[in-house]
N, C-alpha and C positions, 0 to 999 in steps of 0.2 A: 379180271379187273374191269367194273363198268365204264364206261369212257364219262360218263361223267361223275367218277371218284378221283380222276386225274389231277385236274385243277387245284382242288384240296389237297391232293400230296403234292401236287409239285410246290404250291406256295409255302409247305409248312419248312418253318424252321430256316429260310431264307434271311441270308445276311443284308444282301442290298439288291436295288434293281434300280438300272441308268438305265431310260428315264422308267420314272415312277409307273408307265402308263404302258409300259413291255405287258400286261397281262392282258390288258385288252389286246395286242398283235396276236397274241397265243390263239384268244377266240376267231381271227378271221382264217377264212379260209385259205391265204396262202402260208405254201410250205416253206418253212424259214430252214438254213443251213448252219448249225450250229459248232462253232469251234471250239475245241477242247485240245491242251497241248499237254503233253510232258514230254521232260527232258529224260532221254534214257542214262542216268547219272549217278543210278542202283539199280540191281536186278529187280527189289521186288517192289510192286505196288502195295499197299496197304489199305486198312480198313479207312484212315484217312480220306482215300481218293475214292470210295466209294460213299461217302458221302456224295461227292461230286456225280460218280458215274451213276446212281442212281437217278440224279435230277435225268440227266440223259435219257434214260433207259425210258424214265416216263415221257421224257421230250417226244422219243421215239413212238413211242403208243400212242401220242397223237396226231402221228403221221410226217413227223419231222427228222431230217438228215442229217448227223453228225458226220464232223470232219474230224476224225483225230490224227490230232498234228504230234508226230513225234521227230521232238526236239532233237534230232542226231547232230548237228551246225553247233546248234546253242548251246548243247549239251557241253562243249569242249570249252566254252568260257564259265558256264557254272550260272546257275541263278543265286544271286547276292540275298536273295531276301529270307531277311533274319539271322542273316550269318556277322559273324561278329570280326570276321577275315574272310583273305582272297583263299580259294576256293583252289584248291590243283586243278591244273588243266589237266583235262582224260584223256587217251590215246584214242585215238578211233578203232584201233582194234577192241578196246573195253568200251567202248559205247558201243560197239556192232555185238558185241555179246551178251548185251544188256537188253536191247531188241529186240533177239530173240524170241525174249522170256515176256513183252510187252504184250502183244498181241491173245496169245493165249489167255493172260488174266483179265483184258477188257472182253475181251469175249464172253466171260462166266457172267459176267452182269448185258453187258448192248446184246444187240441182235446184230449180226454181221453184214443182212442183207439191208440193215439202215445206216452202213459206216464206212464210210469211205477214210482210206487210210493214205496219210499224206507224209512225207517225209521233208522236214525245210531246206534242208542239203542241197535239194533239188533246185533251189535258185537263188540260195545265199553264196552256193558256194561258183555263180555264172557272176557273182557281183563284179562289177568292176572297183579298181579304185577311185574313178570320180562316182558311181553311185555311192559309194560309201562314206564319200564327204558330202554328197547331196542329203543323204541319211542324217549325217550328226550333224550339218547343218540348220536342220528343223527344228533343235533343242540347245536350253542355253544349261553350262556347268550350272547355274544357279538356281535353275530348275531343277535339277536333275538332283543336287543336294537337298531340296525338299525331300526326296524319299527318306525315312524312318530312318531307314537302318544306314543309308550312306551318309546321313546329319549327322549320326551319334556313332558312327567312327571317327566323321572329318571334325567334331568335338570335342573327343575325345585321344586325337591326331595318331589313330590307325591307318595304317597304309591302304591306299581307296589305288584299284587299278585302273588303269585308263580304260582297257578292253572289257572290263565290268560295267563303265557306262553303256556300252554297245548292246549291251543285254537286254534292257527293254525297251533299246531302238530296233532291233533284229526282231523279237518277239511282236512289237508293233506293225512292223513289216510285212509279215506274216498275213498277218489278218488284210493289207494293201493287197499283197498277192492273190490272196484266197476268196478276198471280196464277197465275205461269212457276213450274217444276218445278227451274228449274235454271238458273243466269246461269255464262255462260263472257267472258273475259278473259284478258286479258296479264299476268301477275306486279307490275305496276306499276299494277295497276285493284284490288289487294286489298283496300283503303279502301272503295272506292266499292259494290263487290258486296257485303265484307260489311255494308255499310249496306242494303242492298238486305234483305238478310236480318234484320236485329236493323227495320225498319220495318215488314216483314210481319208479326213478331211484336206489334210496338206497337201495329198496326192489327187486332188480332185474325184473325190467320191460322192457321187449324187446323195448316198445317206449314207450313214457310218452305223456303226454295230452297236446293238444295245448289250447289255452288262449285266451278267446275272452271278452274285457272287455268292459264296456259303460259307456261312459259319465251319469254324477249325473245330475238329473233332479232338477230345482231349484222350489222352493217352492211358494207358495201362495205370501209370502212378497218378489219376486224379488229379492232375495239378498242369502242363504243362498240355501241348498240343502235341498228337502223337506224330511221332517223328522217329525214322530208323538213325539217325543220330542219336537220339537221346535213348533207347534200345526201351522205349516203350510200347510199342507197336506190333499189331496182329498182322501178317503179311497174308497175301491174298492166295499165296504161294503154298501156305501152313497144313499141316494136313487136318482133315476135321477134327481128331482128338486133342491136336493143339489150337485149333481155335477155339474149341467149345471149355479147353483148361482154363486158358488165356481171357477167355469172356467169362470165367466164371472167379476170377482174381477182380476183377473192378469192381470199385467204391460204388455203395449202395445209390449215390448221389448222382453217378453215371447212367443209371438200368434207364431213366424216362426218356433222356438226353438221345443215348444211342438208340432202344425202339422208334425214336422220331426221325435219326435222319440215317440209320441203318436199314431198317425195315420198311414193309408198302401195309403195316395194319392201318387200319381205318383210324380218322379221328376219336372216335366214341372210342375203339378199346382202348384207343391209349389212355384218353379221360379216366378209364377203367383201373388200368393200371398203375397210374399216380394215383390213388388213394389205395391200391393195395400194397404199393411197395410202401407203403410206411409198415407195415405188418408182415408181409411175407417177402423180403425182400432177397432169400435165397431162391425160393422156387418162382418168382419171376428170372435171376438171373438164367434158369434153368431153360426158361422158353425163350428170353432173348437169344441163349448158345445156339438150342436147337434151328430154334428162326432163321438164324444167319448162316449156320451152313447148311443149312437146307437152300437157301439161298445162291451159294458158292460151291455148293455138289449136287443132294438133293435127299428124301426124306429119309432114306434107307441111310444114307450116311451120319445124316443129323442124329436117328438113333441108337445105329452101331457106337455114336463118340460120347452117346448120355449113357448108355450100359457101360463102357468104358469108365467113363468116368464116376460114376455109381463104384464100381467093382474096388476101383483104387481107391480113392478117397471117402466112398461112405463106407465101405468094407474093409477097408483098411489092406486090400490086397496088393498084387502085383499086374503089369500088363502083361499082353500073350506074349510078346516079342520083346526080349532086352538084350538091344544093342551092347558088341564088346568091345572093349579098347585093349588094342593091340599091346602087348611090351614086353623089348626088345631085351631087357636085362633086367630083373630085381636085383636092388631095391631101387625103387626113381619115387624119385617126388611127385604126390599125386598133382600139384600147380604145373607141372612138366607135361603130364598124361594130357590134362583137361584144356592146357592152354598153346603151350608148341606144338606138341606131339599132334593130338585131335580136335584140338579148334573148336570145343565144348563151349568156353567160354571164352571171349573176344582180347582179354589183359589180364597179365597178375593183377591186377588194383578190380577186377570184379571179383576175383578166386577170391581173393582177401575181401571184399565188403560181404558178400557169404556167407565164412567162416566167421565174420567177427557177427553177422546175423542168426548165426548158429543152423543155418541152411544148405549146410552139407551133412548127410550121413552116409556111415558105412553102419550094416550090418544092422542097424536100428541105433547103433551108438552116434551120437553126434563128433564130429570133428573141431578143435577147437585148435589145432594147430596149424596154423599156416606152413608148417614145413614139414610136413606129416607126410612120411614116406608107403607107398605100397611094398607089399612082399609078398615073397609064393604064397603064403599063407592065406591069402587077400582073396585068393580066385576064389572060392566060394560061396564067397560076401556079394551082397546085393550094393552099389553106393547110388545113394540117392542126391542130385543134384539139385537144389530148389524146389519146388511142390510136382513136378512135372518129367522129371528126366531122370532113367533109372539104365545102370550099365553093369557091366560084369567084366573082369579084367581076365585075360587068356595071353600066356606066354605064345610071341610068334616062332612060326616054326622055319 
């Protein structure tokens, strides 16, 4: 990548920038320190956040230091935003497990030796109680219900938790601490970073952070923003075969969208590409799959999961390896196997939208019973779960 193809990806596809004139800072020569947070508050990251991490990644090639800040403190109050309710508080045993699994998948996108990894624990949890009233004393309730989503509960008269305003008084905080050059986010964190900014200034900071926000990446189902809530989302965690399935389920009207703030191709092909996806717009999703996990593995992977997936669905075959589900007695209900038992699918109420989508098969025969039992008979049979997940049933011994 030429260092001057940079600038062009980094601007493209940019939701907003505080202030307007952050691009001319990019050109000079000093090195800015760029904050990036999340809350460890699920295991996995998603294609979502790589929107984001790639702004970074190019931040990083041009010679700039990211701070990722994970939220292990904040994690425990939850981020409110766009939630429609208070949020369970996590245990710190499940947000230390969640952690874990952080590190590893920023890695697959940053470079390690430009990231300094920061945890907020580290002096939220030194706070005093008069810091913590000098905190909430910087902002009024009436400000703080300007945010979206806390107006149109307390409008709506849902329960607004106290310790939920502290959420992007802490996250503010953060950036006083860490004394960053620059916080980036998702279009839907615009609350939180510019609190970030208006508390550096409260805290006497000679300059405050500029604001570099991105457009929300839409989900699997074409319509909403991906989100492991909504169970539209590619995790970053997935193996290539399922990312390259999962990338090649989205809406035609996705393919330009995600090459722009998925991928590092150049302005021109993508120019390219909007006028072919009106025409070809299976064998573009084809190169977007392989792109992206070549991206999050690498070339040898991206084409083992395009043969793969050739094999099954253009060939109408089977994969090498199909996983089996244990059971302990016949006859049992197959919504027992796929939902208690093995955790295939997350509720009866998804086994059932399925079934009534006719996206469950055994054997090539469709299932049309929601209470359609397995039996010995069964072990032979291939069942196929949705376009992507294929098992075999074996009595345990």
């Amino acid at each position: 990548m030429m260092p001057s193809t940079l600038l062009p990806l980094f601007k493209r596809g940019l939701f907003e920038l505080i202030p307007d004139s952050f691009l001319n800072t990019l050109q000079d020569k000093k090195k800015l320190r760029i904050k990036f947070g999340a809350d460890p508050s699920a295991p996995d990251l998603h294609l979502g956040h790589m929107v984001v991490l790639n702004k970074l990644r190019l931040l990083q090639e041009m010679g700039h230091t990211v701070i990722f800040l994970i939220g292990d403190f904040t994690a425990m109050i939850g981020d409110p935003t766009g939630k429609s309710e208070t949020r369970p508080v996590l245990s710190m045993d499940q947000i230390n497990a969640h952690v874990q699994t952080y590190q590893d998948q920023v890695f697959k996108i940053l470079k390690k030796e430009q990231t300094d990894i920061v945890y907020n624990s580290a002096w939220l949890q030194k706070m005093t109680s008069m810091d913590f009233i000098r905190l909430s004393s910087t902002y009024t309730v009436a400000r703080m219900l300007e945010r979206d989503d806390f107006e149109k509960r307390f409008s709506s008269h849902q329960p607004i938790g106290i310790h939920e305003f502290m959420y992007p008084l802490l996250q503010g905080y953060d950036s006083v601490v860490l004394k960053n050059d620059v916080e980036i986010g998702g279009s839907d964190q615009k609350f939180n970073v510019l609190m970030g900014r208006f508390l550096q200034k409260e805290y006497g900071a000679s300059k405050t952070q500029s604001i570099v926000l991105t457009p929300l990446l839409q989900g699997l189902d074409g319509v909403q923003k991906m989100s492991k809530s909504l169970k539209n989302y590619v995790a970053l965690t997935d193996t290539p075969k399922d990312i390259f399935g999962k990338l090649m389920s989205i809406q035609d009207h996705q393919i330009i969208e995600y090459f722009s703030l998925l991928t590092f191709i150049s302005d021109d092909l993508l120019s390219t590409y909007r006028q072919e996806v009106l025409h070809h717009p299976k064998d573009l999703k084809m190169t977007l799959a392989k792109t992206i996990v070549a991206q999050l593995y690498d070339d040898a992977a991206a084409i083992q999961a395009e043969q793969e997936f050739n094999r099954i669905f253009s060939n109408k075959g089977l994969p090498d390896f199909i996983p089996t589900l244990s059971v302990e007695q016949y006859p049992v209900l197959l919504s027992e196997l796929l939902v208690q038992k093995h955790q295939v699918l997350p509720s009866k109420k998804e086994f059932q939208r399925l079934i009534s989508q006719g996206a469950i098969f055994l054997s090539d025969e469709r299932i049309s019973d929601p209470f359609f039992s397995v039996t010995q008979d069964h072990e032979a049979s291939i069942l196929k779960v949705g376009k992507r997940q294929f098992f075999q049933f074996r009595l345990s011994q």
